[in-house]
Structure formats: C-alpha cells, structure tokens
N, C-alpha and C positions, 0 to 999 in steps of 0.2 A: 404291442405298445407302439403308440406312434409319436414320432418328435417331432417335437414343435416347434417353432424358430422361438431364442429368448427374444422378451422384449426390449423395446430402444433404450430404458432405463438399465436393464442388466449389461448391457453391451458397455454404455456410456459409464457405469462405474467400475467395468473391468479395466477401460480404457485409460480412466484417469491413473491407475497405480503406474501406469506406464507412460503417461504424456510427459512425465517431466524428462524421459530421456527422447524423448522427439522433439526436432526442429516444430516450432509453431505452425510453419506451411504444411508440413505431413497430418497434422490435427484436422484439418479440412476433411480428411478419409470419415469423418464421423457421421455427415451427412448421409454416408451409403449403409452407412447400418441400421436407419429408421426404422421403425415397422407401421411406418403410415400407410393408410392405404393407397394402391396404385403404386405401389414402390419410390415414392415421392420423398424419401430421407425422410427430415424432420416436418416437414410439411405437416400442420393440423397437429403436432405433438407441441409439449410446452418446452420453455427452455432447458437447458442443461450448459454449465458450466464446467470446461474441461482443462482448462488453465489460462495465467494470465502474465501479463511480462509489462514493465517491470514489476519489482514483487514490492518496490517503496517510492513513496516520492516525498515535496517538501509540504510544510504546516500552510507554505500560503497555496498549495493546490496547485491545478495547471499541468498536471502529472499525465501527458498523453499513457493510459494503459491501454495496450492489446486484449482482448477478451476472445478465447477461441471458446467453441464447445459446438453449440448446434440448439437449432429453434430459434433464431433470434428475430425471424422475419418480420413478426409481429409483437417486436419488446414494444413498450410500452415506459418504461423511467428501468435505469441504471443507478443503483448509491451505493453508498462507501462506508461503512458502519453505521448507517440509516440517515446519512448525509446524501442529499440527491447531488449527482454528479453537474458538472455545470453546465456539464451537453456530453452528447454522445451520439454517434454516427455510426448507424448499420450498415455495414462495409456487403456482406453477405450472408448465409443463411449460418454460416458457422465462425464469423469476427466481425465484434463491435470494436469499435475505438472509442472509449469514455475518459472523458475530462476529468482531474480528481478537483471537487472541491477545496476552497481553506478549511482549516481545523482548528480549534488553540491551545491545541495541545497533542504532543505523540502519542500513539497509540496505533494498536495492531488491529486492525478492524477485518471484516470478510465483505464480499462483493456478493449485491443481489441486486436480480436480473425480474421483474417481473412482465410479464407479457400475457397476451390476450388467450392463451390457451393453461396459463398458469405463471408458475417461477422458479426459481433457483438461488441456490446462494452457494456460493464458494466454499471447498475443505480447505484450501491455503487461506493465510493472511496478507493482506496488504499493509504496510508498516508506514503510518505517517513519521517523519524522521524530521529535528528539530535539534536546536540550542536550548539545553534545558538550562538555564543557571544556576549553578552547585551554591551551595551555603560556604565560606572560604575562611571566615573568620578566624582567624590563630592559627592558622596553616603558613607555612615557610612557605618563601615565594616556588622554589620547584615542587613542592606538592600541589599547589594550589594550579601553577602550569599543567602538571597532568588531570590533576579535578578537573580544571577547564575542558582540554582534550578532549577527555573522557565522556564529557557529557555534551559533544557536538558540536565547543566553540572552539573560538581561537581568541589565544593571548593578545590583549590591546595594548592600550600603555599602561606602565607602571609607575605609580606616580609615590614619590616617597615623601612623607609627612615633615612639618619641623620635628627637629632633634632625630632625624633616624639612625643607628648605628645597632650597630651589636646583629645578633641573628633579627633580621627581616622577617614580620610577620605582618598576615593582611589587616586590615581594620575595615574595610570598606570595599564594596563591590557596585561594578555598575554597569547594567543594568541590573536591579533588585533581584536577590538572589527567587527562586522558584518560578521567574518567567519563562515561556517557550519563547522564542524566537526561532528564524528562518536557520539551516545549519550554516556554519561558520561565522556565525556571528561576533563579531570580536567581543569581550567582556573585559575592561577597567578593573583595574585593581589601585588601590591606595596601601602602603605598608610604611609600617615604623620597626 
C-alpha cells in the first residue's frame, strides 16, 4: 500500500482545531502544506480560512479584521454575513486585512472569502456589537441602570417628571426603546 500525501483541504481543517492556540504570525506555516503543484503552497488552490482577530467590532463598521488562512492571492470580494466588506487588502498569500462594513443591527455573522479558484467561509463568528435599547417602562431606576448596561449602553440623564416622589419608576426612554446604536451610547430615562 502506498501513502499518499493528504490533501491541502485535510491539512487546513486539522489545523484550524488548533490555530486558536497559535499566535496569528505562526499561521503563515499554512502556505507550506499546499499540495499545489510544484510545491507552490496554496498557489492555483482556492481559499481557505484558518482564523481571524478581532472576533467583534462596532454596528457603524470600520472594524480593521486580520484574516489568516491561505489562497488568498487571487480573492476576489471579502463580506461579513453577505455584507461586502468596505475594502480589503491582500497583505500575502495567507493575511487579508478586511474593512468591516455598517450593519443596523448586532448579530453574529461568519466571514466569506471568495476568490478565483473558488471560496471559503469561516467556522468562527464575527459578532457585530451595539446599544440595543431595552424596553424600561415600570422598572425602578437601578434596575433600569443595569437593563441599560446590559444591553451595551450607558446611563444618560435622569430626568424626573412633575410630582415625583415615592419609589422612582421610568415612564419614558430615549432613544426609542429596540433601536441599535453604536456601543455606549448613552440612553435618557424620564421617572416619576
């Protein structure tokens, strides 16, 4: 029986169980395990996507991400949950740096790489991250302080109604409660 070298695809998905505890520089090693002909790395094979850093950015985009893997010589468009990225720069045969578009809204999307010998899309998620604004209505002002928190804003002013006394509760939010906004966005409250 004779063995066979595996090919660049079996190599590249053994690799990735392991890329996440390797520095991004060490990922470069990918290119030598091609099995293009001539011993050319990923040369004439399609992309493959082996990890990427960071793992989130913000709803208005702008998100320089690193892209390591290999084949990228001949990408062709980089996007971000079928959002084209707003540029993207082939660094070498194994790192793109892609632009993250806006979004209007969070959400955990994956990264695909098309290029002239085919494509890729990512097993990790890219997370767009955002001020979601919480519904606050009848919530005592410290509950309504951590709602806020919680959902990626910061506490703005508190503005308190005529006649307020007794336990403080919200009546009114602002910006409208289910908008995304950019994260930290401060969010208004009014209570009586």
């Amino acid at each position: 029986m004779l063995w066979q070298k595996p090919g660049r695809r079996a190599l590249i998905a053994t690799l990735t169980v392991v890329a996440a505890l390797l520095p991004i520089s060490s990922i470069a090693a990918v290119s030598a395990l091609g099995d293009a002909p001539g011993g050319g790395g990923n040369s004439g094979a399609g992309p493959a996507i082996v990890g990427f850093s960071p793992q989130q950015g913000t709803l208005a985009g702008g998100t320089v991400v690193h892209i390591s893997g290999g084949g990228f010589t001949e990408v062709t468009g980089v996007s971000f949950g079928g959002q084209k990225a707003r540029s993207f720069d082939v660094k070498s045969d194994n790192v793109i740096d892609a632009v993250t578009p806006a979004v209007p809204h969070g959400n955990k999307v994956r990264i695909h790489i098309a290029a002239a010998g085919g494509a890729a899309t990512s097993n990790s998620t890219f997370a767009f991250i955002g001020c979601h604004v919480p519904r606050l209505n009848g919530d005592t002002v410290a509950r309504a302080r951590r709602e806020i928190a919680a959902a990626g804003c910061k506490t703005g002013k508190v503005r308190h109604a005529d006649g307020a006394g007794g336990t403080l509760r919200v009546i009114a939010v602002a910006p409208r409660p289910g908008a995304w906004l950019d994260p930290g966005t401060r969010v208004d409250i009014s209570v009586r």
